[in-house]
DSSP file (Angstrom, degrees, kcal/mol; ACC not computed):
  #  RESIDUE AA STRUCTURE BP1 BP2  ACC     N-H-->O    O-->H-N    N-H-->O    O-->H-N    TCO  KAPPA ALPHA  PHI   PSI    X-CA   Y-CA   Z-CA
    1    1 A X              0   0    0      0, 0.0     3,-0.1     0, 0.0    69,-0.1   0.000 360.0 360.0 360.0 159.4    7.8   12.1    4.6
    2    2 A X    >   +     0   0    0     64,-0.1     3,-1.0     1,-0.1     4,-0.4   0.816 360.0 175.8  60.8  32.2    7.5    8.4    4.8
    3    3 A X  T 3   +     0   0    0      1,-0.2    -1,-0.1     2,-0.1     0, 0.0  -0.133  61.5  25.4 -37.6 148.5    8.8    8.7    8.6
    4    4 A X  T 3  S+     0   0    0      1,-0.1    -1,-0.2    -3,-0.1    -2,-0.1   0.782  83.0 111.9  61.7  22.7    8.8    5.5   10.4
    5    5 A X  S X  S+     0   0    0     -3,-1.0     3,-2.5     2,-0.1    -2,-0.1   0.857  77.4  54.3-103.6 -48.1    9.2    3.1    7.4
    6    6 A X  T 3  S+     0   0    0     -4,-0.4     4,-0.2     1,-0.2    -1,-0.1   0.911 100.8  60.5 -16.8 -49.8   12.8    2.1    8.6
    7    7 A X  T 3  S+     0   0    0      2,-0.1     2,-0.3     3,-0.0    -1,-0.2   0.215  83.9  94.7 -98.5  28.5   11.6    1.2   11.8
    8    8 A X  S <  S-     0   0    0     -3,-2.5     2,-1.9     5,-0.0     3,-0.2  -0.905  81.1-122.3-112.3 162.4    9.2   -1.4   10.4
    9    9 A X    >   +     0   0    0     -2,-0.3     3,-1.2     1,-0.2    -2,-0.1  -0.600  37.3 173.5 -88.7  90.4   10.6   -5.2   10.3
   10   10 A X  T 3  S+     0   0    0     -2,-1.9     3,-0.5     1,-0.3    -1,-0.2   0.553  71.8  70.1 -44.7 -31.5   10.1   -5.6    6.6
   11   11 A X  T 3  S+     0   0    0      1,-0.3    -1,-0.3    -3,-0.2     8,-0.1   0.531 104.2  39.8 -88.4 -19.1   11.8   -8.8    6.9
   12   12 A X  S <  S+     0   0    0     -3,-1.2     2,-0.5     8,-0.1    -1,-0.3   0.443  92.8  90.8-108.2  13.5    8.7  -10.2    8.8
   13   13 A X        -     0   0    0     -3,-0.5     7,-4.2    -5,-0.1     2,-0.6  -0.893  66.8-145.8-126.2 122.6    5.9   -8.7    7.0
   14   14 A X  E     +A   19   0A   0     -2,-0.5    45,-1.2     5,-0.2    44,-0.9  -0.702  21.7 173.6-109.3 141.1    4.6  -10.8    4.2
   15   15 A X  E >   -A   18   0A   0      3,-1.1     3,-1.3    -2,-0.6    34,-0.2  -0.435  56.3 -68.4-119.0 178.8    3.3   -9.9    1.2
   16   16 A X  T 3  S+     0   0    0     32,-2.7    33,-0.1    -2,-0.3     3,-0.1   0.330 132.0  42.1 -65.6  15.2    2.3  -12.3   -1.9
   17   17 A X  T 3  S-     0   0    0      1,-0.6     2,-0.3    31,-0.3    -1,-0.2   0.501 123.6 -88.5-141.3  24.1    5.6  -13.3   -2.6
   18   18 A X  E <  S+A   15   0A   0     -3,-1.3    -3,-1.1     2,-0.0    -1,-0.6  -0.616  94.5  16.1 100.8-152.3    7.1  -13.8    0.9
   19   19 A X  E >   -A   14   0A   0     -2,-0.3     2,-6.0    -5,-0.2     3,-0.5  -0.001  69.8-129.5 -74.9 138.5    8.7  -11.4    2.9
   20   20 A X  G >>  +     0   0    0     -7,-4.2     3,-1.2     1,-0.2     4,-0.6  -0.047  59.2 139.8 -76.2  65.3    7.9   -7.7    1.8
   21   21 A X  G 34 S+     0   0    0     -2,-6.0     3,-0.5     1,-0.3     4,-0.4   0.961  76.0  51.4 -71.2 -45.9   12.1   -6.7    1.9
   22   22 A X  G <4 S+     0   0    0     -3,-0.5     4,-0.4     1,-0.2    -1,-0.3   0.184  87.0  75.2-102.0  35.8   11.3   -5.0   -1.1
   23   23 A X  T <> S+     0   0    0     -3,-1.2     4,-2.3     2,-0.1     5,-0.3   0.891  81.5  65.1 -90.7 -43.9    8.4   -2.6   -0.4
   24   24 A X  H  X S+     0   0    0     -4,-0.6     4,-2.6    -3,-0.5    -2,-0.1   0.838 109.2  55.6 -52.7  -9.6    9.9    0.4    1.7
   25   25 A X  H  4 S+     0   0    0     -4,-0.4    -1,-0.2     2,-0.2     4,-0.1   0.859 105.3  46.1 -68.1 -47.0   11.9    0.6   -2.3
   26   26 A X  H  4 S+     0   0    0     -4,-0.4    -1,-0.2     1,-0.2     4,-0.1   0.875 115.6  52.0 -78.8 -18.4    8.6    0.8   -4.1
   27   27 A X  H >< S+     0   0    0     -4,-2.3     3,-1.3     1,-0.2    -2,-0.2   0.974 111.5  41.1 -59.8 -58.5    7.4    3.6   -1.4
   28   28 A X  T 3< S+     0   0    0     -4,-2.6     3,-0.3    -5,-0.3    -1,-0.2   0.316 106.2  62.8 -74.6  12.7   10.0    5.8   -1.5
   29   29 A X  T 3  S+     0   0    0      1,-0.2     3,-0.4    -4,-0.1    12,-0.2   0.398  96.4  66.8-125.6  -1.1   10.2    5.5   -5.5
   30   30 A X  S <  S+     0   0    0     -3,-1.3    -1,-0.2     1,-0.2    -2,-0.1   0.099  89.5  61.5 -92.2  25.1    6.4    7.1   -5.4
   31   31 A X  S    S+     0   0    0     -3,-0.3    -1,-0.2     3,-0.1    -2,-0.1  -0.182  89.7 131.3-148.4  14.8    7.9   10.5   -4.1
   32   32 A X        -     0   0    0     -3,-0.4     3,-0.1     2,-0.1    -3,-0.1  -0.032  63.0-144.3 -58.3-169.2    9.9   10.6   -7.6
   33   33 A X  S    S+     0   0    0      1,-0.2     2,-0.6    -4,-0.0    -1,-0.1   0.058  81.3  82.4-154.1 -13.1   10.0   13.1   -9.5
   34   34 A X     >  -     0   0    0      1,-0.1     4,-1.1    -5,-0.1     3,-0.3  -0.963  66.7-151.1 -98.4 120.5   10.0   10.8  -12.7
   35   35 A X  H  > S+     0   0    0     -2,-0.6     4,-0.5     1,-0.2     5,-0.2   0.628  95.3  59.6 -81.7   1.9    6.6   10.0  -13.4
   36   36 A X  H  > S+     0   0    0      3,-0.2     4,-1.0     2,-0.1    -1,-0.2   0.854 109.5  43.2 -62.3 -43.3    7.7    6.7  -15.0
   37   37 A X  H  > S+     0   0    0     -3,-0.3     4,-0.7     2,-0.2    -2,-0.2   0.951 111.5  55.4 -46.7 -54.2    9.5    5.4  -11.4
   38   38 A X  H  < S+     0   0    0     -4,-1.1    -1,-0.2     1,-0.3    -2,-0.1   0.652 110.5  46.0 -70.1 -35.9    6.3    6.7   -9.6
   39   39 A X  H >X S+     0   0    0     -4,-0.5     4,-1.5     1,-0.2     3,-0.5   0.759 117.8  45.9 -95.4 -29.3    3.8    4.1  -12.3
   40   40 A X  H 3X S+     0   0    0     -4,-1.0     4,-1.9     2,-0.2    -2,-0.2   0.826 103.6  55.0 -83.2 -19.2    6.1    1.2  -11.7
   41   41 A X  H 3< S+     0   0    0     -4,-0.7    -1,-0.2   -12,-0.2    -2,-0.2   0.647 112.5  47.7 -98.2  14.5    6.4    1.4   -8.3
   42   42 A X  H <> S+     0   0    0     -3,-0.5     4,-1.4     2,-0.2     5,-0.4   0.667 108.9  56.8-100.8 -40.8    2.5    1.2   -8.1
   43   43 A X  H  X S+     0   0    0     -4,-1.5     4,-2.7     1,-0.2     5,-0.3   0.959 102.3  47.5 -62.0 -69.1    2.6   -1.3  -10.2
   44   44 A X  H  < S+     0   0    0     -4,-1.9     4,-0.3     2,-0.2    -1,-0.2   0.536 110.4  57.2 -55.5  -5.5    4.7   -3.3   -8.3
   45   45 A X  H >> S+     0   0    0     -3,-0.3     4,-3.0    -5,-0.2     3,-2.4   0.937 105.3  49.9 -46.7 -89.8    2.5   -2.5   -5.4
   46   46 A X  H 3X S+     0   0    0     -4,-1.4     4,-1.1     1,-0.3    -2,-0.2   0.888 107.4  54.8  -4.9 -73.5   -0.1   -3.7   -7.0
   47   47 A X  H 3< S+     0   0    0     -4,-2.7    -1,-0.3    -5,-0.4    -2,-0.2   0.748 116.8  30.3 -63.0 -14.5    1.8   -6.8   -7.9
   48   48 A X  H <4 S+     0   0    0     -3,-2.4   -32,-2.7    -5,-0.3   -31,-0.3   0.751 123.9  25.6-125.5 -18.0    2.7   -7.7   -4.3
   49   49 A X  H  < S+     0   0    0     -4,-3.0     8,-0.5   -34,-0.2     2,-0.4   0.594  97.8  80.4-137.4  17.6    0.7   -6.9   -1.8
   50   50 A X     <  -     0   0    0     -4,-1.1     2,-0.2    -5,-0.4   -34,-0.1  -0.786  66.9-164.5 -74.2 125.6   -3.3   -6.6   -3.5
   51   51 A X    >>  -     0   0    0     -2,-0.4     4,-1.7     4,-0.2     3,-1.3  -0.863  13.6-135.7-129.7  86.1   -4.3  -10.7   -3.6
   52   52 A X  T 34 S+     0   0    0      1,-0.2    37,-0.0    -2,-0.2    36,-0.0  -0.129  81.5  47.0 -48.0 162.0   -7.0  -11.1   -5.6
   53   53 A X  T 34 S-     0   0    0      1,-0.1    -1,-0.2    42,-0.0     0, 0.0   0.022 130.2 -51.4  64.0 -16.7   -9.6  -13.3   -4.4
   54   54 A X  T <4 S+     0   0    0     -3,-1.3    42,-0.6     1,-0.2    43,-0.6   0.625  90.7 139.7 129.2  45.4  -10.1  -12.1   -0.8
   55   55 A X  E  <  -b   97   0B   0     -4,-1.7     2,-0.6    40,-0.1    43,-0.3  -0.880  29.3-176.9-110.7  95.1   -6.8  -12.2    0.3
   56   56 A X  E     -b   98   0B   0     41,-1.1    43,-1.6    -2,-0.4    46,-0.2  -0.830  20.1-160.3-108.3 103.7   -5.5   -9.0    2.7
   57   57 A X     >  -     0   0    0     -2,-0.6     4,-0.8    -8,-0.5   -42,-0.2  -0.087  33.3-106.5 -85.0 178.5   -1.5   -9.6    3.5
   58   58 A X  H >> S+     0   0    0    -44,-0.9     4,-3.3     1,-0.2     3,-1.1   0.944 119.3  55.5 -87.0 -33.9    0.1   -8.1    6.1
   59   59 A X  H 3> S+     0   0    0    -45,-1.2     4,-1.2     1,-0.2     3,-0.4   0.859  93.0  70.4 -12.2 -69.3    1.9   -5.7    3.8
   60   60 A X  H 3> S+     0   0    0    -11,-0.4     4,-2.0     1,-0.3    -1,-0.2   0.669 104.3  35.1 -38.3 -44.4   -1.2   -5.0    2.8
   61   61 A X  H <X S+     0   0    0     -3,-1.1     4,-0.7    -4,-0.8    -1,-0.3   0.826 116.3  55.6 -74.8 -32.9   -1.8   -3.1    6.6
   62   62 A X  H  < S+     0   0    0     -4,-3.3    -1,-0.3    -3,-0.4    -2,-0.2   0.844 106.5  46.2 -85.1 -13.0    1.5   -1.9    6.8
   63   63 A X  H >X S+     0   0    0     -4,-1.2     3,-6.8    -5,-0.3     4,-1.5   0.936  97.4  83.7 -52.5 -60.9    1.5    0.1    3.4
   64   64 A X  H 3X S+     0   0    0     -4,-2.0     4,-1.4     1,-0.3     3,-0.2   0.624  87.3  40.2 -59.4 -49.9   -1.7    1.5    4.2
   65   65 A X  H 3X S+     0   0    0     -4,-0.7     4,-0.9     1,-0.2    -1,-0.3   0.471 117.5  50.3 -92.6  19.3   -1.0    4.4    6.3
   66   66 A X  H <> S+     0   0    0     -3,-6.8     4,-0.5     2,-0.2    -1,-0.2   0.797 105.3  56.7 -95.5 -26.2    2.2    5.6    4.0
   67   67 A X  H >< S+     0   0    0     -4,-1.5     3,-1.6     1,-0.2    -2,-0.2   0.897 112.3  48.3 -49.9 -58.2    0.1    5.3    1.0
   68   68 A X  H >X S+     0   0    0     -4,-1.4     3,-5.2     1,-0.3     4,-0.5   0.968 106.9  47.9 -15.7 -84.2   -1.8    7.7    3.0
   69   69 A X  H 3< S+     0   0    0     -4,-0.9    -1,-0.3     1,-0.3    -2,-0.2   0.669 116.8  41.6 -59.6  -3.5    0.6   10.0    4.0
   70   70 A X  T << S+     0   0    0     -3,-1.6    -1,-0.3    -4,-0.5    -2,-0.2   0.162  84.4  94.2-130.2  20.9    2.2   10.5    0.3
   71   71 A X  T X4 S+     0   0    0     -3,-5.2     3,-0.6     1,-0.2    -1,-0.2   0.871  80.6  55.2 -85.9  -2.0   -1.0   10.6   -1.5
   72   72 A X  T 3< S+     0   0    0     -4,-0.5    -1,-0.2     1,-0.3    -2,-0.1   0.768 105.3  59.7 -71.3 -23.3   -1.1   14.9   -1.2
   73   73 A X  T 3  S+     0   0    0     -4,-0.1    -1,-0.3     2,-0.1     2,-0.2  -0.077  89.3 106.1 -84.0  45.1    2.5   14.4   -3.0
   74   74 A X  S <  S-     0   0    0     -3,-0.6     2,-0.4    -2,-0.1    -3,-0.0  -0.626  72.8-130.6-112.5 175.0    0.7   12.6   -6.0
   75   75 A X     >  -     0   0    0     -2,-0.2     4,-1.3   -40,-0.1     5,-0.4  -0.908  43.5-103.0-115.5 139.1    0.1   14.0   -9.4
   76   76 A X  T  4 S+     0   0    0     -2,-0.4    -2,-0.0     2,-0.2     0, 0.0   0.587 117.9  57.3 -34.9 -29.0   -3.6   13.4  -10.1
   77   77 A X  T >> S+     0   0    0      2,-0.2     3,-2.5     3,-0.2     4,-1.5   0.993 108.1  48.9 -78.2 -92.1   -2.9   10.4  -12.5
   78   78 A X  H 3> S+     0   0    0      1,-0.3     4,-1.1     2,-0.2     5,-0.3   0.870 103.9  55.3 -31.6 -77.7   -1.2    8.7  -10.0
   79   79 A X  H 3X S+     0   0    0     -4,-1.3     4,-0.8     2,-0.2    -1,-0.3   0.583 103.4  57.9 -20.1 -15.8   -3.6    9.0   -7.1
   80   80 A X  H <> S+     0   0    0     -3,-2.5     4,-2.2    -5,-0.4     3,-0.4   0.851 102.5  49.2 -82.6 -58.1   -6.0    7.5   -9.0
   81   81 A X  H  X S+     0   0    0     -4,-1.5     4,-1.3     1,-0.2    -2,-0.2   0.524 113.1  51.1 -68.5  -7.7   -4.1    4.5   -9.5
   82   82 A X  H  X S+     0   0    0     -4,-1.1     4,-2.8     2,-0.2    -1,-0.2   0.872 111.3  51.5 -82.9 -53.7   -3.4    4.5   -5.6
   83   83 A X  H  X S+     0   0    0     -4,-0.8     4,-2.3    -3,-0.4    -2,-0.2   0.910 103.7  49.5 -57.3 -55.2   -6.8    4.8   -5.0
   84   84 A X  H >X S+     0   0    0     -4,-2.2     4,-1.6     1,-0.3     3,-0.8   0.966 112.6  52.3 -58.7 -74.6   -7.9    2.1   -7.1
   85   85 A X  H 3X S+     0   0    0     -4,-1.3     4,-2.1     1,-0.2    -1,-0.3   0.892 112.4  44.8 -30.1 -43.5   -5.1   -0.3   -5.2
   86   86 A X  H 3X S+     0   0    0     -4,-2.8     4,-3.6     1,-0.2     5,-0.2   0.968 114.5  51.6 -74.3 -34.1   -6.3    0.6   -1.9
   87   87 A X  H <X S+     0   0    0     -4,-2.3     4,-3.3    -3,-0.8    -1,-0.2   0.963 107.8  49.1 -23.2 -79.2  -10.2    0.2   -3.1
   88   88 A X  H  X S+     0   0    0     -4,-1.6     4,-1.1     2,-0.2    -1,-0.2   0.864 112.5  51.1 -43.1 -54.4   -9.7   -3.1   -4.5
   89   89 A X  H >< S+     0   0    0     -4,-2.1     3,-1.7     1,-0.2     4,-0.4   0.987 115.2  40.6 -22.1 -91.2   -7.8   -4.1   -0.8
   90   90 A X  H >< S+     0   0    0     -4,-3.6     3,-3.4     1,-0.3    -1,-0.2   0.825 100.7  72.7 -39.2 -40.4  -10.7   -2.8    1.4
   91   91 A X  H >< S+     0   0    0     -4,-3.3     3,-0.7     1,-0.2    -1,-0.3   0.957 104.6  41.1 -28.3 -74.5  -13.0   -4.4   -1.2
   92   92 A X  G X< S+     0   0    0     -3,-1.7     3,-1.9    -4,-1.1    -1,-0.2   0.305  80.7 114.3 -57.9  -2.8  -11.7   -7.8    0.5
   93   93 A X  G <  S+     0   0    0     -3,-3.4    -1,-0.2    -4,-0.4    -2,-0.1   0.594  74.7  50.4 -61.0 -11.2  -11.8   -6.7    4.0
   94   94 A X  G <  S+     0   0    0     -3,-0.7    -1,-0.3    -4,-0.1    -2,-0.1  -0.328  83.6 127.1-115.1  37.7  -14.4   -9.0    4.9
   95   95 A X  S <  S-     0   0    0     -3,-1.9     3,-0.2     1,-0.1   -40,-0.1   0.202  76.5-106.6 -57.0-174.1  -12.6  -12.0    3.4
   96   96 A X  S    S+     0   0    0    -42,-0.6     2,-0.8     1,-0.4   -41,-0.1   0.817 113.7  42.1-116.8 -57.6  -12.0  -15.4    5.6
   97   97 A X  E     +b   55   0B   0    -43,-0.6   -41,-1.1    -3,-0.0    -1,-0.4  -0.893  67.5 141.3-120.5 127.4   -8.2  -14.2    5.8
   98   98 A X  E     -b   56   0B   0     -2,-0.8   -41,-0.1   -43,-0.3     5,-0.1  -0.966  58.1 -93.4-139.2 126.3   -7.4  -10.7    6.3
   99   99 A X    >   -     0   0    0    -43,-1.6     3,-0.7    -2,-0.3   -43,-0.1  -0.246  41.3-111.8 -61.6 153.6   -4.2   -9.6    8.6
  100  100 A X  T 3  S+     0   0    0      1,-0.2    -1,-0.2     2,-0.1     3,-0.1   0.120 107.7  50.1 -86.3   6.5   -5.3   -9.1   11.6
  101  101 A X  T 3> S+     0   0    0      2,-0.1     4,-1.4     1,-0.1     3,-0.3   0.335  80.2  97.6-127.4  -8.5   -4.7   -5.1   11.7
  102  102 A X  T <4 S+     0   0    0     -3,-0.7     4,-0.4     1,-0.2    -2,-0.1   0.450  72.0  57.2-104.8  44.6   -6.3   -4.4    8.7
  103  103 A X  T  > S+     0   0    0      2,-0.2     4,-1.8     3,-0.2    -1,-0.2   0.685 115.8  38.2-104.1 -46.1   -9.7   -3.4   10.0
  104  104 A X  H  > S+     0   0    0     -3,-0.3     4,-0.8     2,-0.2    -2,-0.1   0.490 112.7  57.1 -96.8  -0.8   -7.9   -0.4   12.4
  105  105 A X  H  X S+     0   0    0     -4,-1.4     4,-0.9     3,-0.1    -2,-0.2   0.933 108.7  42.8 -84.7 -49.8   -5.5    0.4    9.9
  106  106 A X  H  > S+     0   0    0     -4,-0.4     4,-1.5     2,-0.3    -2,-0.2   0.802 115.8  51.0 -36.6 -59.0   -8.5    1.3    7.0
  107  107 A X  H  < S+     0   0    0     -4,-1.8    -3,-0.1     1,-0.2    -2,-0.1   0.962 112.2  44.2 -79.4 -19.3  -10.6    3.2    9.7
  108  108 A X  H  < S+     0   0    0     -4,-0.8     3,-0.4     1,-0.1    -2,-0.3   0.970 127.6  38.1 -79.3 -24.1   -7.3    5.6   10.8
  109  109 A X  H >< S+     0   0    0     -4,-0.9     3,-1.2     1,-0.2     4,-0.3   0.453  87.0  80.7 -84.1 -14.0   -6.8    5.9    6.9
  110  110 A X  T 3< S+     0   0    0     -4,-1.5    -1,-0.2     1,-0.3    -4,-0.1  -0.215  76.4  71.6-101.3  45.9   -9.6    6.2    4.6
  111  111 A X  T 3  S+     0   0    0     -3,-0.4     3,-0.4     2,-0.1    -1,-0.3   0.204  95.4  62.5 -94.7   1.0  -10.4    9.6    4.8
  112  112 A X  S <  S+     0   0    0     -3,-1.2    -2,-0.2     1,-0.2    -3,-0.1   0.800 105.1  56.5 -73.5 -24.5   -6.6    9.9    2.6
  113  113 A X  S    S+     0   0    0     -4,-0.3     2,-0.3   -31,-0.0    -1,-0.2   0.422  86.4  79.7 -84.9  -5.4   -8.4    8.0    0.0
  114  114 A X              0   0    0     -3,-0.4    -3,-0.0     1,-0.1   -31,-0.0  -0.823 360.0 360.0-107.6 159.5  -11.6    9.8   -0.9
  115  115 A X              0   0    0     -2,-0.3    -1,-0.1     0, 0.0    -4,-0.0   0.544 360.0 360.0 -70.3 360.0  -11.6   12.7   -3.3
């Protein structure tokens, strides 16, 4: 699981607080096994790459399809709260800036997101 998150340049991908070094952390920390790591590292999801106001980072598109792939490892609680992040995102997809990938990134990925 989470294949292919090494082999993205993290160091170029920007999130609200500059470059998203510290997302593949908060990925892998949703495949815990503590569900207290698993609610923080959505929270800090949350906190860094969701921009309120109509803002879609490029995080945002590069999260999308791991968020995907690890929501069948979720405990129900948690999946909800994924959902709701990715919601809010897509909510904004028709913003005046939105990364430029995250129109084909949302149609291969939100059939992981409905119940």
């Amino acid at each position: 699981m989470l294949e292919g998150l090494d082999d993205v340049a993290w160091h170029t991908v920007d999130h609200a607080y500059g470059p998203a070094l510290d997302t593949p952390g908060h990925l892998r920390a949703l495949l815990s096994n503590d569900p207290e790591v698993v609610a923080r590292a959505i929270t800090d999801l949350d906190l860094t790459i969701y921009e309120e106001g109509g803002f879609v980072c490029p995080a945002a598109t590069a999260v999308l399809p791991f968020l995907a792939e690890v929501m069948p490892a979720l405990d129900p609680t948690s999946r909800a709260a994924v959902v709701d992040l990715v919601t809010r995102i897509a909510y904004y997809g028709d913003a005046e800036q939105v990364d430029a990938g995250w129109h084909e990134a949302w149609a291969r990925s939100k059939d992981a997101f409905r119940d």
